[in-house]
Backbone atoms as SQL, in Angstrom:
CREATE TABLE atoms (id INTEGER PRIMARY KEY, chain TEXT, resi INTEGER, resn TEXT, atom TEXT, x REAL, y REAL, z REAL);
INSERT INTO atoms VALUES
  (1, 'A', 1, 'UNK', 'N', -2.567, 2.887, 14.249),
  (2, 'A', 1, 'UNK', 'CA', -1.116, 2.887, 14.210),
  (3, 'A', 1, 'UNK', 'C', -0.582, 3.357, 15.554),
  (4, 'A', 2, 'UNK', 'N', 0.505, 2.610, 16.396),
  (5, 'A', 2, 'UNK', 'CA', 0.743, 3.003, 17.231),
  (6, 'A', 2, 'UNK', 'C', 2.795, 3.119, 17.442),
  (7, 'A', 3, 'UNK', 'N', 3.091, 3.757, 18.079),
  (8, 'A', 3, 'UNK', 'CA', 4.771, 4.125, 18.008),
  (9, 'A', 3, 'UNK', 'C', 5.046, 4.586, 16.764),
  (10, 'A', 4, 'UNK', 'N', 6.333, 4.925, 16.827),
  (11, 'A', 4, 'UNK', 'CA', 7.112, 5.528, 15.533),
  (12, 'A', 4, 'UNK', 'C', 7.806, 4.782, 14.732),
  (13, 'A', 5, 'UNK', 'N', 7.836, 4.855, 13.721),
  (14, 'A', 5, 'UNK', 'CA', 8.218, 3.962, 12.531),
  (15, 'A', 5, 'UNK', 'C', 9.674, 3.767, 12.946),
  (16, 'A', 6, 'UNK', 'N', 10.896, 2.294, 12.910),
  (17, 'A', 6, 'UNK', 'CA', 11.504, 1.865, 12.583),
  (18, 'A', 6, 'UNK', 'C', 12.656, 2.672, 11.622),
  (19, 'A', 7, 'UNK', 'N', 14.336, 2.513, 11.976),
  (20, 'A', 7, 'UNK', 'CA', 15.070, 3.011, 11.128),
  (21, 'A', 7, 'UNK', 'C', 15.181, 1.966, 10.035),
  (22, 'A', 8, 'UNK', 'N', 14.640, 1.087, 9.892),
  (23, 'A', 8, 'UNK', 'CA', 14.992, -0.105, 8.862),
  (24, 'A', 8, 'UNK', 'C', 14.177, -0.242, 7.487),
  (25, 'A', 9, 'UNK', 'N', 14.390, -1.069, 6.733),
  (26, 'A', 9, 'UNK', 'CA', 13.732, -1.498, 5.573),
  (27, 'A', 9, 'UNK', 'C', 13.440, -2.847, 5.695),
  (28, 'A', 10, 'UNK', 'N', 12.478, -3.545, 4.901),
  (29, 'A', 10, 'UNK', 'CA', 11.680, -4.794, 5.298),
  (30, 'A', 10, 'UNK', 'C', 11.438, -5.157, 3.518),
  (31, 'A', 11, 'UNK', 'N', 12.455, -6.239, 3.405),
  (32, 'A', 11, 'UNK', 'CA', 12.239, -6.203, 1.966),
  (33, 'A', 11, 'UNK', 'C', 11.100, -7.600, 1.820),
  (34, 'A', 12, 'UNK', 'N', 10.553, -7.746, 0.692),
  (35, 'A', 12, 'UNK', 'CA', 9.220, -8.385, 0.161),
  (36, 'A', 12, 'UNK', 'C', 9.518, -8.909, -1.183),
  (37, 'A', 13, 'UNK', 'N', 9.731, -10.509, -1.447),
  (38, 'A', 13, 'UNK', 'CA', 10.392, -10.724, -2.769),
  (39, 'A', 13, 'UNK', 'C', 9.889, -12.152, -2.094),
  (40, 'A', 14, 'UNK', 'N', 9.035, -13.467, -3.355),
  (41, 'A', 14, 'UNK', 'CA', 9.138, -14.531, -3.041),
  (42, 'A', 14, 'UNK', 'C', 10.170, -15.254, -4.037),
  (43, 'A', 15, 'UNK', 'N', 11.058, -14.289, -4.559),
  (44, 'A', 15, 'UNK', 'CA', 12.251, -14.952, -5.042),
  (45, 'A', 15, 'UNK', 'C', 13.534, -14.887, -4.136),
  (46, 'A', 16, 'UNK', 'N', 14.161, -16.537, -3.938),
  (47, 'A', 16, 'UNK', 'CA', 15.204, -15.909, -2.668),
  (48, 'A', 16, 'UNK', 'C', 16.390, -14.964, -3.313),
  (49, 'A', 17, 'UNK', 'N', 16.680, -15.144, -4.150),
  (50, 'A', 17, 'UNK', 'CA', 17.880, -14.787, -4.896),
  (51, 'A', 17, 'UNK', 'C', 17.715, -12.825, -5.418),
  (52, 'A', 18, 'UNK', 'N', 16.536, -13.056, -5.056),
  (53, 'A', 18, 'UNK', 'CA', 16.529, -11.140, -5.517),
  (54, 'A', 18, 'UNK', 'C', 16.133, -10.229, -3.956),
  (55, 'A', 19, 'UNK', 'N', 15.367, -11.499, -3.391),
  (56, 'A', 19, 'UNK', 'CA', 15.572, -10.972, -1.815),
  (57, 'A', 19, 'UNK', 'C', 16.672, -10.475, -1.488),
  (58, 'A', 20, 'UNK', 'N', 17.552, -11.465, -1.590),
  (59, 'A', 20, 'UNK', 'CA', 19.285, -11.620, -1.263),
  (60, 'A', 20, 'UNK', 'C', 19.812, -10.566, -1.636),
  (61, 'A', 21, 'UNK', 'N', 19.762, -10.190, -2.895),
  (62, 'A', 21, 'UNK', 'CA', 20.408, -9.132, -3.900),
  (63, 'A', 21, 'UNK', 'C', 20.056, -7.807, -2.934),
  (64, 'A', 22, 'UNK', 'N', 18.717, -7.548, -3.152),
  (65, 'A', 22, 'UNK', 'CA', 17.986, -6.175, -2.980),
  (66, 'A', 22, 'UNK', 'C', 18.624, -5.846, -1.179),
  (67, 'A', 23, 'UNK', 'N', 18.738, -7.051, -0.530),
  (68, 'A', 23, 'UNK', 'CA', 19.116, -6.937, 0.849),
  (69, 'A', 23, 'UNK', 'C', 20.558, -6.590, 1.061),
  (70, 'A', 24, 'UNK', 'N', 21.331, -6.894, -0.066),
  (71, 'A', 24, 'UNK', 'CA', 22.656, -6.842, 0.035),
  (72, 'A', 24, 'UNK', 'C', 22.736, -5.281, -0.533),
  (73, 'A', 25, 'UNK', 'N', 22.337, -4.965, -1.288),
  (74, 'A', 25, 'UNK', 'CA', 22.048, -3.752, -1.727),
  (75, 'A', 25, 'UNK', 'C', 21.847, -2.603, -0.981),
  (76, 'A', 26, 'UNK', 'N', 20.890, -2.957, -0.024),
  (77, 'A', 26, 'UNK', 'CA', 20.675, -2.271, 1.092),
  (78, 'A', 26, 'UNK', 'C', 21.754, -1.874, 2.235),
  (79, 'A', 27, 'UNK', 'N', 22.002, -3.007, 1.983),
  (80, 'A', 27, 'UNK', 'CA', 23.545, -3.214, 3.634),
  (81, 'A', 27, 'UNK', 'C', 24.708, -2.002, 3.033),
  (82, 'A', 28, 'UNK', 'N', 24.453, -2.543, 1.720),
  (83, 'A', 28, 'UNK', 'CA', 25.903, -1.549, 1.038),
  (84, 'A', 28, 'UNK', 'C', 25.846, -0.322, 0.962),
  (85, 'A', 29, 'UNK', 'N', 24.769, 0.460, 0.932),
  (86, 'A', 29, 'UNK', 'CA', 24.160, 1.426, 1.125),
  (87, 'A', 29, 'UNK', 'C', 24.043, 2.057, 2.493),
  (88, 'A', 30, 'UNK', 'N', 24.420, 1.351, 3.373),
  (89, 'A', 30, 'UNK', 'CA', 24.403, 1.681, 4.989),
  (90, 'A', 30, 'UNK', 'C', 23.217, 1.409, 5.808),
  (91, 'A', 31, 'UNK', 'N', 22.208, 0.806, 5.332),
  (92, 'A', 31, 'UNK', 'CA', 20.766, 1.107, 5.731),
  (93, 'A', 31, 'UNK', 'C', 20.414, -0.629, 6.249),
  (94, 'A', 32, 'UNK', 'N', 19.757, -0.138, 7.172),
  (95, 'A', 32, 'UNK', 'CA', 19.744, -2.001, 7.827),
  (96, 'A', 32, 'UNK', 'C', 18.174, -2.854, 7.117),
  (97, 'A', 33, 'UNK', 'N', 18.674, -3.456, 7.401),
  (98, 'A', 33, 'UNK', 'CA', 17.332, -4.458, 6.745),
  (99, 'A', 33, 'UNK', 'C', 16.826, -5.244, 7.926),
  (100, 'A', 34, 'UNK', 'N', 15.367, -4.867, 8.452),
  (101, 'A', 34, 'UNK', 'CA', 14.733, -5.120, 9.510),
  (102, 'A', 34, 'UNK', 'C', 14.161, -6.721, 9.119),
  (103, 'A', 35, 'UNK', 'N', 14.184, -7.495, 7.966),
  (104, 'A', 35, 'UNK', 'CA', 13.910, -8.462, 7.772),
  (105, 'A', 35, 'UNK', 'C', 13.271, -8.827, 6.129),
  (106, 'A', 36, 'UNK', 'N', 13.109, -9.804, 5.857),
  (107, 'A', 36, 'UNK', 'CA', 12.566, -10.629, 4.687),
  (108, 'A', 36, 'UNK', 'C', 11.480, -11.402, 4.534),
  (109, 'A', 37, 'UNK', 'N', 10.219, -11.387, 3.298),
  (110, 'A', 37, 'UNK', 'CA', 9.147, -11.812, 3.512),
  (111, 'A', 37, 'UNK', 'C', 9.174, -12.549, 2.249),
  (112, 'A', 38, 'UNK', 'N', 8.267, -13.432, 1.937),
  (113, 'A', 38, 'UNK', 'CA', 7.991, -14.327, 0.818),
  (114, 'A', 38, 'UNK', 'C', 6.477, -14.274, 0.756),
  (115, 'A', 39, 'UNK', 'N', 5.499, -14.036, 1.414),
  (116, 'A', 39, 'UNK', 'CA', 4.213, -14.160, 1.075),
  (117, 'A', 39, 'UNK', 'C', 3.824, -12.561, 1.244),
  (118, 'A', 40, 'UNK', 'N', 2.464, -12.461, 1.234),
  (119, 'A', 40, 'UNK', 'CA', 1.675, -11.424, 1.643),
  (120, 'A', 40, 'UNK', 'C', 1.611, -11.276, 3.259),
  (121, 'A', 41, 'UNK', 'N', 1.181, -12.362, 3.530),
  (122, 'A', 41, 'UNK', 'CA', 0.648, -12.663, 5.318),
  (123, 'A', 41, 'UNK', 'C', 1.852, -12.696, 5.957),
  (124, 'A', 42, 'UNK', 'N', 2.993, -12.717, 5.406),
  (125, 'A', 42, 'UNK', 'CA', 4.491, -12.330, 6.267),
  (126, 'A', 42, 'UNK', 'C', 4.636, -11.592, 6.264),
  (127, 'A', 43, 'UNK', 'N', 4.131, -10.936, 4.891),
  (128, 'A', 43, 'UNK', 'CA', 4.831, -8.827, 4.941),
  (129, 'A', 43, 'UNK', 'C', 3.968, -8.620, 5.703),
  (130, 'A', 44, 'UNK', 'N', 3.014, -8.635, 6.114),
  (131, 'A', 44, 'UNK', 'CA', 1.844, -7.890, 7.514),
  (132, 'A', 44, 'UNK', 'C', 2.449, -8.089, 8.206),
  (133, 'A', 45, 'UNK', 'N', 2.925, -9.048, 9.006),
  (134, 'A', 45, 'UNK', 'CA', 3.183, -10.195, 9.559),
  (135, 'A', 45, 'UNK', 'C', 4.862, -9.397, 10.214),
  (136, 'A', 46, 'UNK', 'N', 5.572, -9.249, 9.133),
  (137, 'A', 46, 'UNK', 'CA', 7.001, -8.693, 9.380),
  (138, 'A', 46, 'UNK', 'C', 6.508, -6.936, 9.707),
  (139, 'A', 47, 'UNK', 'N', 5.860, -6.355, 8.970),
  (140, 'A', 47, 'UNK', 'CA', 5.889, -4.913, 9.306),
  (141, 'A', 47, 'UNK', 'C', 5.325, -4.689, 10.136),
  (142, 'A', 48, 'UNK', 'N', 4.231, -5.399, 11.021),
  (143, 'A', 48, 'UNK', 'CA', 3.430, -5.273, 12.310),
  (144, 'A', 48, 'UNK', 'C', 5.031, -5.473, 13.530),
  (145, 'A', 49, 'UNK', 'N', 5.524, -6.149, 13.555),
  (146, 'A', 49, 'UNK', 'CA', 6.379, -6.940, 14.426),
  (147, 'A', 49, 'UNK', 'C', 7.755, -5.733, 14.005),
  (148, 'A', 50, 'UNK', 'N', 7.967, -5.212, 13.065),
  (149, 'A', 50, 'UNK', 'CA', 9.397, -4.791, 13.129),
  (150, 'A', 50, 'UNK', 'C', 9.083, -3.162, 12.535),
  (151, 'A', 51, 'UNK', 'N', 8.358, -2.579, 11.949),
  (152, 'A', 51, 'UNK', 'CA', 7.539, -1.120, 11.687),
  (153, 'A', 51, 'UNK', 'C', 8.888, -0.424, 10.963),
  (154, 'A', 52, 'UNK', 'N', 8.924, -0.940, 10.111),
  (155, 'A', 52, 'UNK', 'CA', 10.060, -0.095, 9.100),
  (156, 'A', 52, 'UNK', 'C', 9.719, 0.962, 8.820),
  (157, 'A', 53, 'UNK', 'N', 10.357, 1.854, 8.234),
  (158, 'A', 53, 'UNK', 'CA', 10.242, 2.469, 7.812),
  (159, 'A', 53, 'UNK', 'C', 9.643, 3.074, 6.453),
  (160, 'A', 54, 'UNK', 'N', 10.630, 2.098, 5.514),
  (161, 'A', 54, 'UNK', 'CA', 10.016, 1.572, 4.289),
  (162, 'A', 54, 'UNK', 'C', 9.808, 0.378, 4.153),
  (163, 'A', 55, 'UNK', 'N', 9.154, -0.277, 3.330),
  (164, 'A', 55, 'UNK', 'CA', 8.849, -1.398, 2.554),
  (165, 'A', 55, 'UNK', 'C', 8.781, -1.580, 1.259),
  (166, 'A', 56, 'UNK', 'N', 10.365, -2.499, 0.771),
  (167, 'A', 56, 'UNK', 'CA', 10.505, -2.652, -0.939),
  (168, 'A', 56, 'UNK', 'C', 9.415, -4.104, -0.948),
  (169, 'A', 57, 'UNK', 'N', 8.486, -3.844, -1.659),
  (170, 'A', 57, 'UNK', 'CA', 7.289, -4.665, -2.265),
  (171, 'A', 57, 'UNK', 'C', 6.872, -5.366, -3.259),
  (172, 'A', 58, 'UNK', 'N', 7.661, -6.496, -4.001),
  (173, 'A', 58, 'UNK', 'CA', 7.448, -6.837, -5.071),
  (174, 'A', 58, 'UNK', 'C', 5.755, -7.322, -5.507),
  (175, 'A', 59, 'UNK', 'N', 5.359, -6.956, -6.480),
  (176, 'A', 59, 'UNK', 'CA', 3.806, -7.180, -6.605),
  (177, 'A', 59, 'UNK', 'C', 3.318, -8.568, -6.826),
  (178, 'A', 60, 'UNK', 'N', 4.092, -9.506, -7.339),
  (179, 'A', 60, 'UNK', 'CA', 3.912, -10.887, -7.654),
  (180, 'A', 60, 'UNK', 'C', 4.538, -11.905, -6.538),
  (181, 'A', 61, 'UNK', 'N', 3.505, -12.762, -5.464),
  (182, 'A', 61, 'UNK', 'CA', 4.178, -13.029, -4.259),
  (183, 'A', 61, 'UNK', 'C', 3.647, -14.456, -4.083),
  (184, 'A', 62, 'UNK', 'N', 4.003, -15.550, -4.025),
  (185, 'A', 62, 'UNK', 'CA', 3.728, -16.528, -3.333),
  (186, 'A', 62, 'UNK', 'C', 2.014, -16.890, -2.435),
  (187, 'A', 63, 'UNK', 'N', 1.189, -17.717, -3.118),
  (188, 'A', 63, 'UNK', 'CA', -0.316, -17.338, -1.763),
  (189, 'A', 63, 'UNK', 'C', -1.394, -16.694, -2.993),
  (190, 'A', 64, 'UNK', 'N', -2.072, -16.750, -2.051),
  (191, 'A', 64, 'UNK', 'CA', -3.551, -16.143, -2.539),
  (192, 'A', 64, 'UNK', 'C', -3.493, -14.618, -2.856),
  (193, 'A', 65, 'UNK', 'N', -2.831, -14.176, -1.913),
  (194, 'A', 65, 'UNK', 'CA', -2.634, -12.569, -1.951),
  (195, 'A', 65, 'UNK', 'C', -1.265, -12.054, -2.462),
  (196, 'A', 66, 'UNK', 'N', -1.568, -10.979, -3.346),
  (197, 'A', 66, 'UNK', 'CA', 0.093, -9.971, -3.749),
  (198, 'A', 66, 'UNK', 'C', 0.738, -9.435, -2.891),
  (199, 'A', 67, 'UNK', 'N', 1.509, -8.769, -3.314),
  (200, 'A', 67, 'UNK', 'CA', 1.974, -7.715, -2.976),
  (201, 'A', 67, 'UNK', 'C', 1.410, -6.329, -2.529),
  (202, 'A', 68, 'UNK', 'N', 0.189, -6.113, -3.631),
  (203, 'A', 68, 'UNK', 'CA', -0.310, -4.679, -3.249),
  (204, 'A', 68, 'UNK', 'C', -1.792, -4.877, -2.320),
  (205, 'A', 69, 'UNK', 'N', -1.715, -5.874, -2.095),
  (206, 'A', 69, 'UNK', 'CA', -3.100, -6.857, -1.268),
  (207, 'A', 69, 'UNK', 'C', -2.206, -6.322, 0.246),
  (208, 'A', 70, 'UNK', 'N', -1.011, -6.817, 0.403),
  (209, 'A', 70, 'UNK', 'CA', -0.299, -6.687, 1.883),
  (210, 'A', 70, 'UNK', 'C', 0.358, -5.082, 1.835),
  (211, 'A', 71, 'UNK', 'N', 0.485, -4.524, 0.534),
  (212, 'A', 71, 'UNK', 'CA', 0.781, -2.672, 0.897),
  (213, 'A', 71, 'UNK', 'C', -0.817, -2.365, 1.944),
  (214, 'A', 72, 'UNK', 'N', -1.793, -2.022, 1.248),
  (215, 'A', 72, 'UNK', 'CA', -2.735, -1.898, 1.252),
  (216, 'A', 72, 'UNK', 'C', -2.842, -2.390, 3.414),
  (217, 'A', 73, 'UNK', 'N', -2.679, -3.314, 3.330),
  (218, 'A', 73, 'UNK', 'CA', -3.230, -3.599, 4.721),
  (219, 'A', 73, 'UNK', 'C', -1.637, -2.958, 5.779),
  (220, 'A', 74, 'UNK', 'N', -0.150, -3.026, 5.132),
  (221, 'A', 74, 'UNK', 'CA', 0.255, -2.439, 5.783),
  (222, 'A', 74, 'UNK', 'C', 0.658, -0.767, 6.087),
  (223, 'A', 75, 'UNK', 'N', 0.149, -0.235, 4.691),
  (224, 'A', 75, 'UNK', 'CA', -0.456, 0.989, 4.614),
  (225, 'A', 75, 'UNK', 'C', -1.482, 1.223, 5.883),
  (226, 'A', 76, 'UNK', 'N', -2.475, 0.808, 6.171),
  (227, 'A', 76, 'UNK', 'CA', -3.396, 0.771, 7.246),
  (228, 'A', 76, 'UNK', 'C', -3.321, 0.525, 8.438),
  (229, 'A', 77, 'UNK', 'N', -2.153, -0.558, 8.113),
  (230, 'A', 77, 'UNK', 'CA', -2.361, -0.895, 10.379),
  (231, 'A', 77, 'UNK', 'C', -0.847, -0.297, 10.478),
  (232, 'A', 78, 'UNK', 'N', 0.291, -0.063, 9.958),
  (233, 'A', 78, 'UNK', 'CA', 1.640, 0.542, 10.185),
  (234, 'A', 78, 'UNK', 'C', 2.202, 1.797, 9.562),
  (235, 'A', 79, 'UNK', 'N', 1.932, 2.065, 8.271),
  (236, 'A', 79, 'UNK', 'CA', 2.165, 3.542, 8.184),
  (237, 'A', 79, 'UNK', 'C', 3.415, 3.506, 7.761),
  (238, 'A', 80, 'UNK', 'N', 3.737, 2.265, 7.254),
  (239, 'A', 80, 'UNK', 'CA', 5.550, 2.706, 6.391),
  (240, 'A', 80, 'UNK', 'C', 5.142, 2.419, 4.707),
  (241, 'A', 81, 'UNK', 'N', 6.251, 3.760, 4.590),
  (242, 'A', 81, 'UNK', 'CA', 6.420, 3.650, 3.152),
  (243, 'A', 81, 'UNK', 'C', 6.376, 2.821, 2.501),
  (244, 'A', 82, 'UNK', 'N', 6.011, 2.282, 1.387),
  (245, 'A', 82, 'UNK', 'CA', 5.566, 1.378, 0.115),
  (246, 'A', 82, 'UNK', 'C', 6.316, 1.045, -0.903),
  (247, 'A', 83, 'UNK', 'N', 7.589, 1.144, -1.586),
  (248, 'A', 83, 'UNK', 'CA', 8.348, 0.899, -2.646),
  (249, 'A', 83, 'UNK', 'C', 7.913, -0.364, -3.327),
  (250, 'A', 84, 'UNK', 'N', 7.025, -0.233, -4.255),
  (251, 'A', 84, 'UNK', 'CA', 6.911, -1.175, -5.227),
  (252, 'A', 84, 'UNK', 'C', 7.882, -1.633, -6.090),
  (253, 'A', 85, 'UNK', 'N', 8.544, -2.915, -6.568),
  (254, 'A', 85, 'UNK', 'CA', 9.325, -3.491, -6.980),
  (255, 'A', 85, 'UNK', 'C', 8.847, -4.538, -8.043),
  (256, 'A', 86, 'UNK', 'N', 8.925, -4.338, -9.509),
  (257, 'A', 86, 'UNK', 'CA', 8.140, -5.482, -10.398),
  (258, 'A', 86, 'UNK', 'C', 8.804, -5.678, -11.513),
  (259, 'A', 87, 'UNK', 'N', 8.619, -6.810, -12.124),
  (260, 'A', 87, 'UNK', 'CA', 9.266, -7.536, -13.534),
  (261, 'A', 87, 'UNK', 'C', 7.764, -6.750, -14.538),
  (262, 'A', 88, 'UNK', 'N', 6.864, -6.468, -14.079),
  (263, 'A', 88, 'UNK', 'CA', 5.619, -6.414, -14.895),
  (264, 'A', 88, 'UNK', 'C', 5.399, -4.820, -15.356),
  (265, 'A', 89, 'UNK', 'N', 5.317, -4.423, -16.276),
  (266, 'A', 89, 'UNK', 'CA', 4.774, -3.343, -16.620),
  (267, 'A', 89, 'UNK', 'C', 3.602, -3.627, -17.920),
  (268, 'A', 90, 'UNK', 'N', 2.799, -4.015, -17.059),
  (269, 'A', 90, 'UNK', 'CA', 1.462, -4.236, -17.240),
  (270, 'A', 90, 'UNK', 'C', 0.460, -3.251, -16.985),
  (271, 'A', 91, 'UNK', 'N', -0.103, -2.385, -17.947),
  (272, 'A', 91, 'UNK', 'CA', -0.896, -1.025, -17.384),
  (273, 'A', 91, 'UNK', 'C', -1.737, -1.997, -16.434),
  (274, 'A', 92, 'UNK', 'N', -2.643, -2.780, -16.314),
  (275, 'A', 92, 'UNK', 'CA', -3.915, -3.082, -15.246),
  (276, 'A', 92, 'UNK', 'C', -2.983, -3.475, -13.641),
  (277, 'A', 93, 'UNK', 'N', -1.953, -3.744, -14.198),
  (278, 'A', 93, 'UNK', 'CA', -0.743, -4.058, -12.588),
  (279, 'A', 93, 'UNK', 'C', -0.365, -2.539, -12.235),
  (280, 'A', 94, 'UNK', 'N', 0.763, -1.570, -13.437),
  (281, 'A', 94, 'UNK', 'CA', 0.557, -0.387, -12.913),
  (282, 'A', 94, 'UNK', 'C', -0.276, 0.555, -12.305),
  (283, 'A', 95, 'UNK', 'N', -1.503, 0.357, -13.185),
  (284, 'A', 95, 'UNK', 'CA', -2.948, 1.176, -12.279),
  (285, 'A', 95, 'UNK', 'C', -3.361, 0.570, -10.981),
  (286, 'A', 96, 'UNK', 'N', -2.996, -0.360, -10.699),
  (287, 'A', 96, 'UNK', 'CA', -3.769, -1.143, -9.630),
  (288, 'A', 96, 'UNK', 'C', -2.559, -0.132, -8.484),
  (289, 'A', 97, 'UNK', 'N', -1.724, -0.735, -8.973),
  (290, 'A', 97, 'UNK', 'CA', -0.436, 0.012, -7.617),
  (291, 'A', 97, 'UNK', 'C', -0.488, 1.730, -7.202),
  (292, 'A', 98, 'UNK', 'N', -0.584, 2.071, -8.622),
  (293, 'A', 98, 'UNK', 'CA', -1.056, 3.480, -8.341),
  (294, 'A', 98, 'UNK', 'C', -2.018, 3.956, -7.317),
  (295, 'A', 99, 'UNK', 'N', -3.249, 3.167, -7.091),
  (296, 'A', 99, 'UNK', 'CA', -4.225, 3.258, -6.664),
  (297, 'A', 99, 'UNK', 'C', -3.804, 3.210, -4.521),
  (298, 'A', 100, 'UNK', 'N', -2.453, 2.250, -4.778),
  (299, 'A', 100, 'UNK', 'CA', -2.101, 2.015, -3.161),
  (300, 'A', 100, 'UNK', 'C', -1.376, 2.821, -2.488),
  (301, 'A', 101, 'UNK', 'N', -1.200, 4.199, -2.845),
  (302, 'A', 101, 'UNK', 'CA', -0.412, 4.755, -1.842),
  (303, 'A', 101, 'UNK', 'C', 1.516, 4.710, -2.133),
  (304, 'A', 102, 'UNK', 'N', 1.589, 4.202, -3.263),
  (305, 'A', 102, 'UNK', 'CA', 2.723, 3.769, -3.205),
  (306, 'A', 102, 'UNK', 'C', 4.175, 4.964, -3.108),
  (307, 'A', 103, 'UNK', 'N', 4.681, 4.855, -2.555),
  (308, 'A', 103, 'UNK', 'CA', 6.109, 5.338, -2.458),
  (309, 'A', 103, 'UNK', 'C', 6.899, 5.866, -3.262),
  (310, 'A', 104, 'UNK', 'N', 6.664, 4.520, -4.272),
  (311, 'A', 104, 'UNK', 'CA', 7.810, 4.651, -5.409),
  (312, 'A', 104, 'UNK', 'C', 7.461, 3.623, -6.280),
  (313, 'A', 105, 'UNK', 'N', 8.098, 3.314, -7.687),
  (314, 'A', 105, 'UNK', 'CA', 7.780, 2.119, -8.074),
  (315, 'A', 105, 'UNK', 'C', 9.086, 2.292, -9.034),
  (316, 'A', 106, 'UNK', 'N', 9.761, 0.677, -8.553),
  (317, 'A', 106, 'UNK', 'CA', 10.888, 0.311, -9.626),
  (318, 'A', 106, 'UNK', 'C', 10.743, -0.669, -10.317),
  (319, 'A', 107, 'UNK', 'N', 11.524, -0.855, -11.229),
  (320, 'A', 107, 'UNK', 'CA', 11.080, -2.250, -12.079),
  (321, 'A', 107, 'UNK', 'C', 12.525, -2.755, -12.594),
  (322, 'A', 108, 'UNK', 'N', 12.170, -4.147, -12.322),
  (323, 'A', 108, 'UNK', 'CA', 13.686, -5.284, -12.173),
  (324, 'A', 108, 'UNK', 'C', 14.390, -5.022, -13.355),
  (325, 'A', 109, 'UNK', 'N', 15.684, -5.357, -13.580),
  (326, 'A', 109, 'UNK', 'CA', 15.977, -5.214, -12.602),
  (327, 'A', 109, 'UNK', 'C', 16.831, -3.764, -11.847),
  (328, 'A', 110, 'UNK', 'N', 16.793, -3.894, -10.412),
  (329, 'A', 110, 'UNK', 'CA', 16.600, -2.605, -10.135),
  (330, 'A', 110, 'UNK', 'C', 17.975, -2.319, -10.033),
  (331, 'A', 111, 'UNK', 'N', 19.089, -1.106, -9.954),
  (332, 'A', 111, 'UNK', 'CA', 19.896, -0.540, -9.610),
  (333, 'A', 111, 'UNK', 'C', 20.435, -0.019, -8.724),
  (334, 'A', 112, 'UNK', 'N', 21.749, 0.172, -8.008),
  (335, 'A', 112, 'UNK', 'CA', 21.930, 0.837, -6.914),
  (336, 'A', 112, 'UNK', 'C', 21.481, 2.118, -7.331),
  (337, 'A', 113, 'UNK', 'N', 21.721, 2.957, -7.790),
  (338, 'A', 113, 'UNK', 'CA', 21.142, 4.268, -7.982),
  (339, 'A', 113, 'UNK', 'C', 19.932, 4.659, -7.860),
  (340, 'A', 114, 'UNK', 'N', 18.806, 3.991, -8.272),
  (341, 'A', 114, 'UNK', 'CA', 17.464, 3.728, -8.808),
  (342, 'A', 114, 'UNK', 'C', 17.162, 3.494, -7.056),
  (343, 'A', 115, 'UNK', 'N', 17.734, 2.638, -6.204),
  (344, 'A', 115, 'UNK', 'CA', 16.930, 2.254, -5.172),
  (345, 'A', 115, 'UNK', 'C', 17.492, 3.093, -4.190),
  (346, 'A', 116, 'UNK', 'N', 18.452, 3.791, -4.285),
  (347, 'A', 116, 'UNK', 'CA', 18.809, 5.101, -2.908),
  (348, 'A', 116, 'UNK', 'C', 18.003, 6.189, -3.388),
  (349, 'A', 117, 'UNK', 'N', 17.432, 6.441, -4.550),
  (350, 'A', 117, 'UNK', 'CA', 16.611, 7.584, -5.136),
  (351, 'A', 117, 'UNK', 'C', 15.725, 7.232, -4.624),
  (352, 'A', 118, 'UNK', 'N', 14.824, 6.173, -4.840),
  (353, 'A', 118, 'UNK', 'CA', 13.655, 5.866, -4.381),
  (354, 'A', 118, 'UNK', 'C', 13.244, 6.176, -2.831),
  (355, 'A', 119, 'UNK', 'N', 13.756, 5.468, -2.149),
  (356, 'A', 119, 'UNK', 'CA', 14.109, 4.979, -0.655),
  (357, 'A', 119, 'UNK', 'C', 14.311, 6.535, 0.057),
  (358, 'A', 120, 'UNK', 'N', 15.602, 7.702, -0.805),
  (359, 'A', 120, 'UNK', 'CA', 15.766, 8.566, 0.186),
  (360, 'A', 120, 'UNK', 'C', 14.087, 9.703, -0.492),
  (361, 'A', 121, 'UNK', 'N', 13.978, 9.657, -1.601),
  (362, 'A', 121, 'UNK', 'CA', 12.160, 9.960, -1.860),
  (363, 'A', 121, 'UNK', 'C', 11.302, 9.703, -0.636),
  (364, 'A', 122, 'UNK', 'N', 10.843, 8.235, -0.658),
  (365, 'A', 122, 'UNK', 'CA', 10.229, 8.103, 0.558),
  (366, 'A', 122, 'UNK', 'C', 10.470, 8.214, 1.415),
  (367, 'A', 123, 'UNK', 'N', 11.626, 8.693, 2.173),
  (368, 'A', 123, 'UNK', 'CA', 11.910, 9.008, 3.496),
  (369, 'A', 123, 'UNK', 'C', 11.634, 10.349, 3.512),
  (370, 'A', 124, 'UNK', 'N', 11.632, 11.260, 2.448),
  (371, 'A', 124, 'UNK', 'CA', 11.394, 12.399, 2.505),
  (372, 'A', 124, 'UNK', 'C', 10.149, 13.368, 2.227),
  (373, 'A', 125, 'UNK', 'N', 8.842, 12.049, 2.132),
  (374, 'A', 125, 'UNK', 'CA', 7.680, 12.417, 1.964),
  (375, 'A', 125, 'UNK', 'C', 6.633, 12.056, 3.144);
């Protein structure tokens, strides 16, 4: 890992319409949004190139690889926070995420309240 993490957030959704949401969400909140991913190999891909701070992570993603496939590797090469984001509360999906380091974990759909809790959490751990 090299430099200091990014004032931004880097949201992760291969749905455009909750991308949109969660991003607008963000803006309204005051907090910038360093960019948007749809696969796994973009969220590397975006958090290598822009080093947010956090990362909202939905676990179900477009591709061969998830969501907690691209925490996992951007846990390792960047070092920003993790906010998991899911429709699934599936114990073998929950345990798996548990296992990554994660941040936080919300589940859709999510709330303004729910995601400044989260977000100012991980900024504060």
């Amino acid at each position: 890992m090299s430099g200091p993490l990014e004032d931004c957030v880097a949201v992760v959704d291969d749905e455009f319409l909750i991308a949109t949401g969660l991003t607008m969400q963000l803006e309204d909140m005051g907090m910038r949004v360093c960019g948007t991913a749809a696969t796994a190999d973009e969220a590397v891909s975006l958090a290598q190139a822009a080093r947010p701070a956090v990362v909202l992570m939905d676990v179900r993603l477009a591709g061969q690889k998830d969501g907690i496939d691209a925490a996992l590797a951007i846990h390792e090469t960047v070092g920003s926070k993790v906010i998991f984001v899911t429709g699934s509360r599936e114990a073998a999906t929950i345990a798996r995420i548990e296992q990554d380091h994660p941040a936080g974990l919300l589940f859709k759909p999510v709330l303004a309240w729910q995601l400044r809790e989260a977000i100012s959490a991980a900024l504060a751990s």
